[in-house]
C-alpha positions as a LaTeX table, in Angstrom:
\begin{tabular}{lrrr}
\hline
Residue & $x$ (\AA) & $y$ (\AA) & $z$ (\AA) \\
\hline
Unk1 & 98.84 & 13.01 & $-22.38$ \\
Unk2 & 101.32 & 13.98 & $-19.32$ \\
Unk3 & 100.74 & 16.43 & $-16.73$ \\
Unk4 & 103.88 & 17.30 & $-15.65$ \\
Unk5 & 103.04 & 18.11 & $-12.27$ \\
Unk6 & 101.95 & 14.38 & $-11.70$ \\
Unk7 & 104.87 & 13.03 & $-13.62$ \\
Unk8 & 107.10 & 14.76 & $-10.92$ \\
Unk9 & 105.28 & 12.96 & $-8.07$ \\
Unk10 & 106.90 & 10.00 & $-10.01$ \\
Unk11 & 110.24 & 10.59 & $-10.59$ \\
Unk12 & 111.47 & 9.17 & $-7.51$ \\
Unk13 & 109.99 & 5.96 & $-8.78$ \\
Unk14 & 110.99 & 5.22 & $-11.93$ \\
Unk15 & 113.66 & 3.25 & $-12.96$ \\
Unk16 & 116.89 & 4.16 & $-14.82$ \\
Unk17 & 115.29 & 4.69 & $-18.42$ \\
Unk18 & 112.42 & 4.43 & $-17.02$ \\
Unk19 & 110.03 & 7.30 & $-18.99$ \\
Unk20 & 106.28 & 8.30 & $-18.32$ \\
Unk21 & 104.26 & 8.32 & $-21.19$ \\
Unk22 & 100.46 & 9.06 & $-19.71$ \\
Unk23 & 99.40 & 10.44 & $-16.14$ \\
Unk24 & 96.00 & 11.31 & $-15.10$ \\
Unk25 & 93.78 & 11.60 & $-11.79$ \\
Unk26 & 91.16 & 9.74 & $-11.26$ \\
Unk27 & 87.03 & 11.07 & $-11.44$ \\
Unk28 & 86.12 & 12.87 & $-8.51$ \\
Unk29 & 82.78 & 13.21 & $-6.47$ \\
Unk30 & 80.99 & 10.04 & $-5.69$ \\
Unk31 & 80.76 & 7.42 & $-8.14$ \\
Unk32 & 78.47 & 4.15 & $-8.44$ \\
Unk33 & 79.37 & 0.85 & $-10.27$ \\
Unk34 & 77.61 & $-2.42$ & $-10.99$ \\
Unk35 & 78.06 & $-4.36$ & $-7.67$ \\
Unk36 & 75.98 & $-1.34$ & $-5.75$ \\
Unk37 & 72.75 & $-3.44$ & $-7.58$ \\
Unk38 & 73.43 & $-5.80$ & $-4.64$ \\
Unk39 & 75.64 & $-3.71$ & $-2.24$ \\
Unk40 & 73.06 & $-1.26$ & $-2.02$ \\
Unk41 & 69.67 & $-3.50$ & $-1.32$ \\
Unk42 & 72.57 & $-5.67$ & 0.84 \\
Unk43 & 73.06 & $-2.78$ & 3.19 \\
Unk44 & 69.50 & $-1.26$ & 3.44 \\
Unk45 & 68.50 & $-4.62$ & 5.01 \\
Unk46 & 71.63 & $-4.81$ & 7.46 \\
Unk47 & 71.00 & $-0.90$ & 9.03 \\
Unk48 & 67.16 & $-2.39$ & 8.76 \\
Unk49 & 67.84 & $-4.99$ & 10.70 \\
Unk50 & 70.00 & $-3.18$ & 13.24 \\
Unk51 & 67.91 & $-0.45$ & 13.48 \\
Unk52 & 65.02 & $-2.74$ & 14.57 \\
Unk53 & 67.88 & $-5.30$ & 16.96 \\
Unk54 & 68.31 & $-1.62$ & 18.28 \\
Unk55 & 64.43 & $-0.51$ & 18.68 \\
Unk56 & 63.54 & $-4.18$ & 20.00 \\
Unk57 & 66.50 & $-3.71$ & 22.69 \\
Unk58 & 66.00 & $-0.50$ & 24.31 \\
Unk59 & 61.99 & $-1.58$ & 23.85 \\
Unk60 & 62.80 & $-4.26$ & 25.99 \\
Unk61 & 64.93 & $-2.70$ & 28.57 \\
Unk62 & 67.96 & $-5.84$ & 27.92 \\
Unk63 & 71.44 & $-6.10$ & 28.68 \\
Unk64 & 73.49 & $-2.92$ & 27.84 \\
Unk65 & 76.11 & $-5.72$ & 26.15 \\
Unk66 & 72.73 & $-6.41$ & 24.05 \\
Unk67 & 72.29 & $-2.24$ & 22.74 \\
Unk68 & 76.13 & $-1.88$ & 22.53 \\
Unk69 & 75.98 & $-4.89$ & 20.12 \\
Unk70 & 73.49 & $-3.50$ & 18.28 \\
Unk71 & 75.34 & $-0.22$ & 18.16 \\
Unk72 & 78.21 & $-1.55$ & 16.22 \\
Unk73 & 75.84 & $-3.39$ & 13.72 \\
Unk74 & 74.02 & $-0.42$ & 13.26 \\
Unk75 & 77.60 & 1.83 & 12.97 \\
Unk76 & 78.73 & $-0.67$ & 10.34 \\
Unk77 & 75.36 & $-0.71$ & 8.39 \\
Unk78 & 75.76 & 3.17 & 7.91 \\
Unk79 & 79.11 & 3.04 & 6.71 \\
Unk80 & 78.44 & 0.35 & 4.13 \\
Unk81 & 75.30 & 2.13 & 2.88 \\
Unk82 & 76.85 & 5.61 & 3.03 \\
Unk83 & 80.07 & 5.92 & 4.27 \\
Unk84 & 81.93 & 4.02 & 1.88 \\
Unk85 & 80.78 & 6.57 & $-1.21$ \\
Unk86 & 83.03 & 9.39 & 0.72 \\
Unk87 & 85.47 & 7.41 & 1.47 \\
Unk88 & 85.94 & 6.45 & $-2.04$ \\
Unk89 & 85.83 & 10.00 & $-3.19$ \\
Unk90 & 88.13 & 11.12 & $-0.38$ \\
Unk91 & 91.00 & 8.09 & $-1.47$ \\
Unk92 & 90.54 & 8.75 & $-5.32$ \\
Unk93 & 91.49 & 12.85 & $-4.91$ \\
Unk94 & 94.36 & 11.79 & $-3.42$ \\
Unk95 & 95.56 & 9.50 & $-6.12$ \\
Unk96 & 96.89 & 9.72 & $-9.27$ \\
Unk97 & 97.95 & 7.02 & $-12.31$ \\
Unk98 & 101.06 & 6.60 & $-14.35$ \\
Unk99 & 102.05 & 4.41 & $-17.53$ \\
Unk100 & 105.65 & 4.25 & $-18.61$ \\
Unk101 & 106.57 & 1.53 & $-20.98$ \\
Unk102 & 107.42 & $-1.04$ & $-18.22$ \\
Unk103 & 105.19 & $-0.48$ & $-15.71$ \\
Unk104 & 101.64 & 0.53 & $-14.32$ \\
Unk105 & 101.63 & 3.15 & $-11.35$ \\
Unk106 & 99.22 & 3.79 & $-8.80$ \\
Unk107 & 100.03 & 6.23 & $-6.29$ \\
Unk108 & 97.49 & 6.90 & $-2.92$ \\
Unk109 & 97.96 & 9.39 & $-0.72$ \\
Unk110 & 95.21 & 8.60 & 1.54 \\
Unk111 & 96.41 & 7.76 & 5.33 \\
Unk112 & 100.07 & 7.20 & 3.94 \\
Unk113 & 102.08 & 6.98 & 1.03 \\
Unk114 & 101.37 & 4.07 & $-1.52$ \\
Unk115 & 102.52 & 3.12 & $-5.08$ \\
Unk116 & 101.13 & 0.18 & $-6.45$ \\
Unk117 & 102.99 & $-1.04$ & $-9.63$ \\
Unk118 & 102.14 & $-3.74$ & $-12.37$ \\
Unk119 & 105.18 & $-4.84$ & $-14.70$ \\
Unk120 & 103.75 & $-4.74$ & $-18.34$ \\
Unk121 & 102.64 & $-6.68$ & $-20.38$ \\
Unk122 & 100.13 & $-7.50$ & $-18.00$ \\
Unk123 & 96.42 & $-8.62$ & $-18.68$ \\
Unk124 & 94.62 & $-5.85$ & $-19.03$ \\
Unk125 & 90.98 & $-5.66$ & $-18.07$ \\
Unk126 & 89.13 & $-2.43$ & $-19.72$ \\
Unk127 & 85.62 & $-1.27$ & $-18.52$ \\
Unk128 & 83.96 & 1.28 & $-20.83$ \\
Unk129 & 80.80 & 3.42 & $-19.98$ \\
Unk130 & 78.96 & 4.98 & $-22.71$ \\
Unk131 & 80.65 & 8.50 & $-22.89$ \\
Unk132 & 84.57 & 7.33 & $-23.80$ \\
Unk133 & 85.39 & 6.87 & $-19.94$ \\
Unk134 & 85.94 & 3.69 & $-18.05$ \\
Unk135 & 88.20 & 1.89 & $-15.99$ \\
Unk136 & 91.81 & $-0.59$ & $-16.45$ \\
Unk137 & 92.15 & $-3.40$ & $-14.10$ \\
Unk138 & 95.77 & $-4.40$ & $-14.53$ \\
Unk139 & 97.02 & $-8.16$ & $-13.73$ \\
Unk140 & 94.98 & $-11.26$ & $-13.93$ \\
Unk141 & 92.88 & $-13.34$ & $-11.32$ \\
Unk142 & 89.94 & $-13.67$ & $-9.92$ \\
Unk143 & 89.24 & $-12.37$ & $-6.31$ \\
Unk144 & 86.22 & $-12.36$ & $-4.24$ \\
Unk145 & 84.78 & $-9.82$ & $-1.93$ \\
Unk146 & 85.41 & $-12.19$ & 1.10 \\
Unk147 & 89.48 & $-12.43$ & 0.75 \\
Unk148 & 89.68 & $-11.25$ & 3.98 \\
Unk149 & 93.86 & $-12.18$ & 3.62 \\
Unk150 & 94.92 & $-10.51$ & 0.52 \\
Unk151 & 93.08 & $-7.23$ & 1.35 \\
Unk152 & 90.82 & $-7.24$ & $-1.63$ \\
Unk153 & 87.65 & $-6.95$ & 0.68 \\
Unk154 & 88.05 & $-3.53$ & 1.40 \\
Unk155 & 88.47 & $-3.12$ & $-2.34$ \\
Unk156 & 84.62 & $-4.47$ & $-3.16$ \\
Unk157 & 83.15 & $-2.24$ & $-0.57$ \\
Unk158 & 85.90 & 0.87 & $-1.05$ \\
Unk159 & 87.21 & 0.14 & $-5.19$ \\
Unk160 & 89.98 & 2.57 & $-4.26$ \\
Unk161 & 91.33 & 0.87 & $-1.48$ \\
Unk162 & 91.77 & $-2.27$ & $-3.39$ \\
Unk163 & 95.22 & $-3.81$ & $-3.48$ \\
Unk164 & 95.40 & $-4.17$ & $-6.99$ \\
Unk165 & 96.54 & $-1.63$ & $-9.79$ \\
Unk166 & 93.68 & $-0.29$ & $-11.63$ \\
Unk167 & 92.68 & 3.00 & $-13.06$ \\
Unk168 & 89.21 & 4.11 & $-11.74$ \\
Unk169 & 87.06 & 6.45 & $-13.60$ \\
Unk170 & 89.32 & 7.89 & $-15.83$ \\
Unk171 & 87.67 & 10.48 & $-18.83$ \\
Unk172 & 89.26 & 8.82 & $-21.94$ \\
Unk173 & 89.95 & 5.20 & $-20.89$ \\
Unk174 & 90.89 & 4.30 & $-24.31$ \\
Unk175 & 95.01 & 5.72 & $-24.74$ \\
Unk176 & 95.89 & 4.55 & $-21.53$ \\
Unk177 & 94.40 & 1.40 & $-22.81$ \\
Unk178 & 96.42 & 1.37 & $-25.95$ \\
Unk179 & 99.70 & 1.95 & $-24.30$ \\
Unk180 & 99.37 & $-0.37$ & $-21.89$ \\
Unk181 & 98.48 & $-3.25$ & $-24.07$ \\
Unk182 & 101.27 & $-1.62$ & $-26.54$ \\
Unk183 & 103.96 & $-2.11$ & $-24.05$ \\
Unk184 & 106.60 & $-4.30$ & $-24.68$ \\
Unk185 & 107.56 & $-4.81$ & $-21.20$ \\
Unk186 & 111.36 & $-5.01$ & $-21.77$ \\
Unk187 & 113.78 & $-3.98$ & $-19.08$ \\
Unk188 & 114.45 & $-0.23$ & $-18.70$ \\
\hline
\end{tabular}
C-alpha cells in the first residue's frame, strides 16, 4: 500500500528509477517492548536510589556539590523511567517508512531532518506480535545498549532514535516484510 502523501516526502530521495512500492507511519501513543522487563525494574531502583542520595543529603545538611549531584541522578532516573516513553512517541509521529525495490527508507523529523537508508537485499529481522503487527530491523549485527560510539545507546533506551533502519510498530508487518525480502537489490 502507498500513501501518496508520504511517497511525496520521498521523491527528493529516490534515485533515477528509483519507485516506492509501500509507505506507512509508524504506531502512535506510547508503546512497550521486551527490554522494559529490565529497563523498567532498572530505572525504579536508580530514581530509588537518587531519591534517597537526595533525602540522605538535604537530611544531612552536606555540600550543595553533594544535592546538585544528586539532582542530576535523580533528573536522569525520571527520564529513563518516564521520559523516554514520550519521547519515543513524540520521534515516531514525526517519522514515516518507505520500501522501493533498492532500498529501505526511514525518514525522522524530530529535531532535524533525517533519512536513514538500507540498500536491499539486506538481512531482514521481523518481530511479530499476536494481532498481524510487528516490527523490521533492516541490516545485520549485533549491537549492545552500551555503544556509546555508534549511537545505538540512545536507540535501547529511545528505539526511535536508533541509528539503524527499522520499521517500528507498524499494523500489518507482514507486506513490507515480503517486499523487502523480495527485492532484488539491482541498481535503479
Amino acid at each position: 500500500m502507498v500513501d501518496q502523501k508520504i511517497a511525496a516526502e520521498f521523491q527528493p530521495y529516490l534515485g533515477s528509477g528509483e519507485r516506492i512500492l509501500w509507505t506507512e507511519r509508524p504506531a502512535r501513543g506510547i508503546s512497550l517492548r521486551p527490554a522494559d522487563l529490565f529497563l523498567i525494574p532498572f530505572s525504579m531502583m536508580w530514581l530509588g536510589f537518587a531519591g534517597f542520595w537526595e533525602w540522605s543529603v538535604v537530611r544531612m545538611g552536606a555540600d550543595p556539590f553533594m544535592l546538585v549531584f544528586g539532582a542530576a541522578f535523580f533528573l536522569f532516573g525520571f527520564a529513563v523511567m518516564v521520559g523516554r516513553f514520550f519521547a519515543d512517541a513524540w520521534i515516531r509521529s514525526r517519522t514515516i517508512y518507505a520500501l522501493t525495490g533498492h532500498r529501505a527508507l526511514v525518514l525522522r523529523r524530530a529535531w532535524s531532518e533525517r533519512l536513514l537508508t538500507e540498500r536491499l537485499p539486506a538481512k531482514v529481522t521481523l518481530q511479530r506480535n499476536g494481532r498481524g503487527g510487528g516490527s523490521l530491523v533492516f541490516g545485520g549485527g549485533a549491537w549492545s545498549p552500551f555503544d556509546f560510539a555508534s549511537g545505538m545507546c540512545a536507540g535501547f533506551w529511545v528505539p526511535s532514535l536508533a541509528d539503524r533502519v527499522q520499521f517500528i510498530g507498524l499494523p500489518d508487518v507482514m507486506e513490507p516484510y515480503r517486499l523487502a525480502t523480495g527485492a532484488t537489490g539491482s541498481t535503479p
